[in-house]
N, C-alpha and C positions, 0 to 999 in steps of 0.2 A: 519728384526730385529731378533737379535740370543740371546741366551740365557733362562732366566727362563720367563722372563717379554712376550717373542717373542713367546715363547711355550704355555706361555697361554693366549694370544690374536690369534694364532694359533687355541688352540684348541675350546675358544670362537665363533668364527667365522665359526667353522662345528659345534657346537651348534646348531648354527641360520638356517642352509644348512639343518641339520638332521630336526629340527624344522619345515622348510619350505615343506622338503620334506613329514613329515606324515600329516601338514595342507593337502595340493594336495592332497595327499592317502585318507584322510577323504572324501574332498569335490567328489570328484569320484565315491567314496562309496556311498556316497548319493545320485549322479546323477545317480546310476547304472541302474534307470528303466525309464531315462528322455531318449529318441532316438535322441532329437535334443541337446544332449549334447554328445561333442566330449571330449574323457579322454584329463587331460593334464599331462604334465611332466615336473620337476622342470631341468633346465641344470643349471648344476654343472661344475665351471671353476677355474683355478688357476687365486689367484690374480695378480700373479708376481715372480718373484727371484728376489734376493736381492744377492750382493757379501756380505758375512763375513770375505771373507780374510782368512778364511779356504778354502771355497767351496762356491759354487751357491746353495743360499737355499731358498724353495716357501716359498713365504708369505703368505699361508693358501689357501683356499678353500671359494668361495661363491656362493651364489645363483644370475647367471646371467640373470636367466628372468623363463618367462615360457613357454613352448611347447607346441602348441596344433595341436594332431593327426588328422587334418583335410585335405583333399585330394579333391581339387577344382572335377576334373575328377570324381570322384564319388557322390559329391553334386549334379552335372548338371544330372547324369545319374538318381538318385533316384527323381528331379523335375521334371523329362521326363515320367517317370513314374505314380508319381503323378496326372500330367495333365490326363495324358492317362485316368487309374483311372475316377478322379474327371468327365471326360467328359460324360463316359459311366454310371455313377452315375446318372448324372440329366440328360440326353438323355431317363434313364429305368424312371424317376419320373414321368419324362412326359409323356412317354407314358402309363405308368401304369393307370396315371390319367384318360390318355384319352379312356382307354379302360374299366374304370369302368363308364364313359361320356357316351359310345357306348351302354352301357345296356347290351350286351353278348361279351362272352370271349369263347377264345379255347379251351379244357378241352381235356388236354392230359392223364390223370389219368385213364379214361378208358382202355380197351381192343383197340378199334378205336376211332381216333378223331374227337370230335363231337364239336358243337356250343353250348354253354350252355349260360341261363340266368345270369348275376350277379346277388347279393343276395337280391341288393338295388334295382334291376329293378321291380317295381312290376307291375303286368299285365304283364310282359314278354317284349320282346325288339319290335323293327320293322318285324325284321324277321315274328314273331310270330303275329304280329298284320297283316301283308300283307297275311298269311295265313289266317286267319282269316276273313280279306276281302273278298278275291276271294270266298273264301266258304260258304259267307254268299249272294253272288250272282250268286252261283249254287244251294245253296238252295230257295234262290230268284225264280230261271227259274221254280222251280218245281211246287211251291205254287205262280205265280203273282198275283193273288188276295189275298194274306191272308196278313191283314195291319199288326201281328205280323212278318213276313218275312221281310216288308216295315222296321218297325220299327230297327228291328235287324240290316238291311242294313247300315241304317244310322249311327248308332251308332258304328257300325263295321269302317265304313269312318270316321264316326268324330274322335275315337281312333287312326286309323290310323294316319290321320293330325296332332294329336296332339302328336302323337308320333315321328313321324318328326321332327316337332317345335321345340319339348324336346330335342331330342336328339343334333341335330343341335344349341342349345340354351346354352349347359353344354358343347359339345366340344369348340365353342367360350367362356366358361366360365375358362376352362383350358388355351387357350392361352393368356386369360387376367392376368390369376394367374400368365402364365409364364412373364410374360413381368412386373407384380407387382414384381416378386424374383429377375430380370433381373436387373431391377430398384436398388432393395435393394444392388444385389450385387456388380454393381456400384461404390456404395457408401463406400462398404469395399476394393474396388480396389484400390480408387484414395486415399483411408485410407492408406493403404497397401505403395504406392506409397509415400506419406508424410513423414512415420515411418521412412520406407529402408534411402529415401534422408537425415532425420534428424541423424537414427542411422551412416551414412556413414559422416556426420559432426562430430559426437562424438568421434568416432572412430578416424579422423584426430587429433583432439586436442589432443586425448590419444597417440596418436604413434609418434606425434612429436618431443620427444625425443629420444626414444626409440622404434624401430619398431616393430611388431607383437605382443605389449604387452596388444591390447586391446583383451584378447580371449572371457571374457565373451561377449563382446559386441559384436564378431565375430559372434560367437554363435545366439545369440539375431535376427542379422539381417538375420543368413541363417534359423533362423524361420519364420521369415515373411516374406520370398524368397521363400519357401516352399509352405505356403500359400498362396500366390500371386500365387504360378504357380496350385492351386485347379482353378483357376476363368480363365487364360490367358497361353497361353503356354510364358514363359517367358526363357532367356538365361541370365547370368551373363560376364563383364572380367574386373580385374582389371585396375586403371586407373593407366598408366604409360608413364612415369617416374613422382617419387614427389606425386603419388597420395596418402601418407600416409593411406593406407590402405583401400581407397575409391572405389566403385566398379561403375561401368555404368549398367545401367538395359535396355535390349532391347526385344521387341518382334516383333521377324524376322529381318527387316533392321532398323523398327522403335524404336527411342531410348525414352525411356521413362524415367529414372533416367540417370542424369549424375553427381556425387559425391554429394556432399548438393545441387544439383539444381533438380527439377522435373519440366520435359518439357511441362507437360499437363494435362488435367483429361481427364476421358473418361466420355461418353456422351450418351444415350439412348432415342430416340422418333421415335414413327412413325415405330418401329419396324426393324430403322438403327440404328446400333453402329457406334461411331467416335468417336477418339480421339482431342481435341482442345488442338492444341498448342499455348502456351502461349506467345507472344513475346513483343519484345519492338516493338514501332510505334514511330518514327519520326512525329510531328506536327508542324505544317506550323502557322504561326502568324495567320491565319486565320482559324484557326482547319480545316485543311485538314491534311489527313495522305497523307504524302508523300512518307513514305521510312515505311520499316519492318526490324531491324536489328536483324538476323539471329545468333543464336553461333557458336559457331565454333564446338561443339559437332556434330550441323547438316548440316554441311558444306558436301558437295559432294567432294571426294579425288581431281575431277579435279579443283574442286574451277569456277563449269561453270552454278549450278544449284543445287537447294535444292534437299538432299537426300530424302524428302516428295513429291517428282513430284510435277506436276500442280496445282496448286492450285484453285480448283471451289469458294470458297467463304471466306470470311473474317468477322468474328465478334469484333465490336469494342465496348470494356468497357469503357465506362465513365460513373460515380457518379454523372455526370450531365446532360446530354444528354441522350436522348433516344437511349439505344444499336440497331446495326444498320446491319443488312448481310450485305455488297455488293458483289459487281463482281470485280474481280482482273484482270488487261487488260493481264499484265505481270509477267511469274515469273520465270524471270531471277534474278540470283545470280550477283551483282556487288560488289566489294568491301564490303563485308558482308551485303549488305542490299538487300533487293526484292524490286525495285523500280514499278514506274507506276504504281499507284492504282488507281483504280475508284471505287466510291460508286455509294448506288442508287441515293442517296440526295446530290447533289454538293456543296450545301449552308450549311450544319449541319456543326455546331461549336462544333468541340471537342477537345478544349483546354484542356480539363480537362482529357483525356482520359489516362488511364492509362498500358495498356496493350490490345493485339492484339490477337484475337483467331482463328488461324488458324484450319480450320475443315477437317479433315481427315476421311471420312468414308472407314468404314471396310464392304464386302463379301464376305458372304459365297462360292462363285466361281468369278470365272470370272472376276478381279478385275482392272478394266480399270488402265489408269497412273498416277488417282490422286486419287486412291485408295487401298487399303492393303485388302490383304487374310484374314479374320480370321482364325486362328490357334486353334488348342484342346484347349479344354480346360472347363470350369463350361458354361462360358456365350456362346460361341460358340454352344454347345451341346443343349442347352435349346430353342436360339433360334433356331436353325434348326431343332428341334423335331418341336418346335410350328408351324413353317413357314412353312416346311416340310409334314413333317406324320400326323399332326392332321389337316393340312388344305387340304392338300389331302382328307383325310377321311373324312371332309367337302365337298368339292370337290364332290364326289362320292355318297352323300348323294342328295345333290343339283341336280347330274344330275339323282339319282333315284327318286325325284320329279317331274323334269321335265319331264323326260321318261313318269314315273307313268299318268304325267297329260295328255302329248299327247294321249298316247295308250289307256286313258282309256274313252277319251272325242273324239277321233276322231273314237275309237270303238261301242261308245254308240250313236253316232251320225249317222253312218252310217249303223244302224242296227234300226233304230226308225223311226218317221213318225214327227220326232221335226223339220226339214227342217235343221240341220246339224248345227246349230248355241246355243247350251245350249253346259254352261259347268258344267260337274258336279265338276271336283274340279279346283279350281285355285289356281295360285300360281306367287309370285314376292317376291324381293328381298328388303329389308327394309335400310333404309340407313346405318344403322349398321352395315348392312351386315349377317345378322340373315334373315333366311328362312321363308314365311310364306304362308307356304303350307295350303289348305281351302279347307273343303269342301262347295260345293255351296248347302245350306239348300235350297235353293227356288228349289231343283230341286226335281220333283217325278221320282224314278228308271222307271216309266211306261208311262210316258208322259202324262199324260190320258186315254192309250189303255192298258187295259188287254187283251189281245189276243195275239194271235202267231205272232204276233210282237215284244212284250215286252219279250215273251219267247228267242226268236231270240236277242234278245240284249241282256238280264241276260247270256246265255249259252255265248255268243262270249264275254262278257268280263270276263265272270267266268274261258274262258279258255287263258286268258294271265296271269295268275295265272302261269300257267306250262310252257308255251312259249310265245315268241316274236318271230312273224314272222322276218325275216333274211332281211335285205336289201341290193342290189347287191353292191358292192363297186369299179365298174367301171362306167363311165356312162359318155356320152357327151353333156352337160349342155347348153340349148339353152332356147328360148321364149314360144314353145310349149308346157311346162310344167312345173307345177311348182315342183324342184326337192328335195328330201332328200340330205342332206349331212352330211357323216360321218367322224368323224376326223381319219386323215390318209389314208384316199385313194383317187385313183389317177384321176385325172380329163382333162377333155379336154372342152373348151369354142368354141360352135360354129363351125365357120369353120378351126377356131385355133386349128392345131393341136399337139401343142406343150404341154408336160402335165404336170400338176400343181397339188399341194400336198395341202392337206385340213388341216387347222388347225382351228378346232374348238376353239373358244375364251371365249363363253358364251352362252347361252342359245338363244341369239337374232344376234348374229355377228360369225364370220370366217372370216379367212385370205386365200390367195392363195398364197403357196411359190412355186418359181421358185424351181426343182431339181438338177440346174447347181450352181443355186445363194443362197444357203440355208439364211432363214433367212430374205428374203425379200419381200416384195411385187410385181408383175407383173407391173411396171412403166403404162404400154399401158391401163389397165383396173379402171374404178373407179368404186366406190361402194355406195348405196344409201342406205338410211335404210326405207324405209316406212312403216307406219303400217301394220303390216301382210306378210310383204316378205320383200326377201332384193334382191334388182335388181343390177346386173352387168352392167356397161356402155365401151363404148370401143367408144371415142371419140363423146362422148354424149348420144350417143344412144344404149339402153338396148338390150343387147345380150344374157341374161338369167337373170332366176327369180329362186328363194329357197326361198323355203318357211321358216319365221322362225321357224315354227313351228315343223319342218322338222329335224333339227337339232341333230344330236346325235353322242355321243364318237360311236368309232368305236367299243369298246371292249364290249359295254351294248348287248347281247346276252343272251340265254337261257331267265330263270327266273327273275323276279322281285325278288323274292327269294335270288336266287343262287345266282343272283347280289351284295345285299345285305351282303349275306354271304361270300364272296370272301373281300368286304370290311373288315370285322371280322375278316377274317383269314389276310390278308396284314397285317392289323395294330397288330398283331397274333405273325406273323410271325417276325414284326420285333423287336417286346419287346423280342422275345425267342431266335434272333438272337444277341442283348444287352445285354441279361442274360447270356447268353455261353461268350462272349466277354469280359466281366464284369467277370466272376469267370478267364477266363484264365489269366485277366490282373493284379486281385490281385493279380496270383501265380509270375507272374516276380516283381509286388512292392513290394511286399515281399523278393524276390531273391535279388533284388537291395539296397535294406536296410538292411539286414542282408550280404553283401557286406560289406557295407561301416561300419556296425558295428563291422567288423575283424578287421579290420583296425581303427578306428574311435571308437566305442561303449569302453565301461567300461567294464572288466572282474576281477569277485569276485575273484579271485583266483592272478589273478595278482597283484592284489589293495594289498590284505593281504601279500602276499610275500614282496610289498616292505612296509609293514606297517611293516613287522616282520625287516627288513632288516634295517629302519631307525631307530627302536627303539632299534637294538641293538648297531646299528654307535652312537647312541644317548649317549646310557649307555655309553659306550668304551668312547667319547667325556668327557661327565660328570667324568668317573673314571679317566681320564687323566688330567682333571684340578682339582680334590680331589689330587693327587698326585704332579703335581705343588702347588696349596697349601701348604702342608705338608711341600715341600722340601723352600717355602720361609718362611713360618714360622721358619723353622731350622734357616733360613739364619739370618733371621732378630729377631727373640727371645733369639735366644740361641748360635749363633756363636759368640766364645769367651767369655762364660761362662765357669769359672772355676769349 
């Protein structure tokens, strides 16, 4: 349209353009310290030409949508980051905890590095109580008749014991804590998982006309994408073609989000993660599941077999029936269904049944064919600290008990006139799994004899205090004796002389693995466990005897002490190697967000330029329909007024 009337619906119309554009410049402005908001930008397009019959003239200018400066490629790289981050995060929690558990920590603040007490340990740690011990049965040797030596002794043992207990009592008290945050965060995962699905439905509604115009809501879901990849290392890709702006949410091959659909929750007991997927089940007029029909999200490309592998078990929901594992005979992919189910209960009616949860556990290595890797990430991190490094340093505790007990009852035994059968401390394992190291009170350090007897016992276990006699780590294991075994060294049975590798299991069991066949057991030999030995058989009949009692890592050398302290420093070492890790990984999440903020972030400077720049299109607009105006009031007031 040409003329006066055309000119200023023209210039109306970059009114509304100039208008739209300083709204944007505001709202920008205000986002400028929000990180998970990407600027946006108004695009500005002509509405058309029009023939006048003079010339080809536009019909104005409007605001065609909105632009938002967001860059898939750099979102992925700053969650990569994150996860990294978040992992190294709760990997240092736990072990912090556990090393405030331990009672001493490594004190690099020094000149050299030394073993120091925490501040909460009072009485001082084990270390300090095993010194203690031993010295109060070298001073024992010197005085065996003075009942204050006697007394000292005991109570020197009893701290000790109970400082085992303790300490052993609060590292299982951390990895219950972890496995309670484990739990919690769970529950912000499968939260997480809901949101994304729901915000990825809004999203389609909103762009169904008009595409990329949902930005706020863009925005919205790459915050909870973000946070989702704190707990899981997670990947994003648009769904296409028609996917209205929907994304699929995967971690590794496993898809977890697919547009408004969420495939599963995840799942925590027993100290295994899995994810349960959620499907439909085909029921049989008799509530039998017959069939499990599969989406096509997790279709395998060949169409021959679920992208989840094997499937070890099935959980089925019914509202009426009592939810039920069974065993999956098959899981073959047929015409989208996983047929050939078997339960436990053949007879259970699950008419009512309403969905199928297929259970997918996750590990930390090694992850057979119907199971998935955990990835980086919050829950990863947490559990491997616990399962990892603080069970280890349980580990190492338990076997400085055990040692402690052998060494210290088969020394006092062998140096006395008791007949070689008192113990002074015992020790088992509580079903808990919590350590309960004891000393035996019925025992006198002196058996009844004060004399150069009991002297000869005090000095010889006063001095395992400083050493552990060394035990050979070769040896050819037969019936004429009962032998020591240390884990990791090499062994031969008899007249067999093939050699076989020690794998200490527990305090009371070992394994023999083949060197050719790692990993396995010698098929030809069996194993017996009887009270106080554990006998070798080799077609029924016993080829050698170990003692259980005999039993030791191979690395337990030097000091009770030293021992001790090398645990301190391990678990030491690997928080300081987490902390190094931890500052180097902030400096690239930092580099990678201030990336995406060149591109993506709000700049003060920029904002204002086009604030100054629409305000003045604005005026210019404004003053240009003041002058339309003017000229049709001419037209229509006063044309042809005389």
């Amino acid at each position: 349209m040409s003329g006066l009337i055309g000119s200023l619906q023209n210039s109306s119309g970059a009114l509304r353009v100039h208008s739209k554009g300083l709204e944007v410049a505001g709202k920008n402005l205000a986002n400028i310290n929000n990180r998970g908001y990407s600027k946006q930008r108004v695009e500005i397009g002509d509405r058309g030409s029009v023939d006048t019959g003079i010339a080809t003239e536009s019909m104005g200018v409007e605001a065609m949508g909105l632009r938002q400066n967001r860059d898939a490629l750099l979102d992925k790289s700053v969650m990569r980051e994150i996860t990294s981050t978040s992992s190294l995060e709760a990997a240092k929690k736990v072990l912090e905890s556990a090393e405030i558990a331990l009672g001493q920590f490594l004190d690099r603040t020094k000149d050299s590095t030394s073993i120091q007490n925490a501040p909460s340990a009072s009485g001082g740690g084990i270390s300090d109580a095993l010194t203690d011990f031993f010295n109060a049965w070298e001073s024992f040797s010197v005085k065996p008749n003075d009942v204050g030596e006697k007394q000292l002794l005991i109570a020197k043992a009893q701290i000790l014991a109970e400082k085992i207990n303790a300490t052993d009592k609060r590292l299982a008290q951390v990895q219950s804590d972890a496995d309670s945050q484990i739990q919690t965060d769970i529950g912000v995962v499968n939260g997480l998982l809901a949101e994304i699905a729901k915000t990825n439905e809004y999203i389609a509604k909103a762009e169904l006309v008009k595409p990329f115009s949902a930005v706020d809501l863009r925005d919205q879901r790459q915050a909870k994408l973000e946070e989702l990849a704190q707990y899981i290392d997670v990947t994003f890709e648009p769904i296409v073609p028609d996917g209205l702006g929907q994304i699929s949410v995967k971690s590794g091959s496993l898809t977890l989000v697919n547009g408004k659909d969420v495939a599963g929750q995840f799942d925590y007991s027993n100290k295994t993660l899995a994810f349960n997927l959620e499907l439909k089940p085909n029921i049989s007029t008799t509530g039998q599941v017959t069939a499990i029909n599969v989406p096509d999200f997790l279709k395998a490309p060949a169409d021959t077999a679920p992208t989840f592998g094997t499937l070890p078990s099935i959980i089925i929901n019914d509202p009426v029936a009592t939810n039920e594992t069974g065993a999956v005979a098959t899981a073959t992919l047929l015409n989208n269904k996983i047929s050939s189910i078997s339960t436990n209960s053949a007879g259970s009616n699950y008419t009512s049944a309403t969905t199928v949860a297929i259970q997918i556990p996750f590990k930390l290595e090694n992850p057979s064919s119907n199971e998935r890797l955990l990835m980086n990430g919050k829950l990863s991190a947490q559990l491997k600290a616990s399962v990892e490094a603080v069970q280890e340093t349980r580990n190492q505790i338990k076997d400085l008990a055990i040692q402690l007990k052998q060494e210290v009852n088969n020394t006092y035994n062998a140096n006395g006139s008791n007949g070689g059968n008192v113990e002074f401390f015992t020790f088992s394992t509580a079903s808990t799994g919590l350590l309960n190291f004891q000393f035996n009170s019925s025992v006198s350090p002196t058996a009844g004899v004060a004399n150069e007897g009991g002297n000869k016992r005090a000095l010889a276990v006063a001095e395992l205090g400083t050493h552990i006699e060394p035990v050979s780590t070769k040896k050819v294991l037969s019936t004429s004796a009962n032998h020591r075994l240390l884990d990791g060294e090499s062994v031969t049975i008899g007249s067999d002389t093939k050699p076989y590798k020690v794998e200490v299991l527990s305090d009371k069991s070992f394994m023999l693995r083949s060197d050719k066949v790692p990993a396995t057991t010698p098929p030809s030999y069996e194993y017996a466990v009887p009270t106080g030995s554990l006998d070798i058989k080799k077609s029924g009949a016993i080829v050698a005897n170990v003692l259980a009692a005999d039993i030791r890592p191979l690395d337990f050398q030097g000091s009770f002490a030293s021992n001790f302290n090398k645990t301190v420093t391990t678990l030491a070492q690997k928080l300081n190697t987490t902390n190094i890790r931890l500052e180097d990984q902030k400096l690239s999440q930092e580099m990678a967000v201030n990336n995406r903020d060149q591109f993506s972030g709000v700049s003060q400077d920029e904002e204002m330029t086009d604030m100054m720049k629409f305000q003045r299109s604005f005026q210019a607009s404004a003053r240009h329909v003041n002058v339309i105006d003017t000229l049709l009031e001419q037209v229509v007031n006063r044309l042809g007024v005389g």
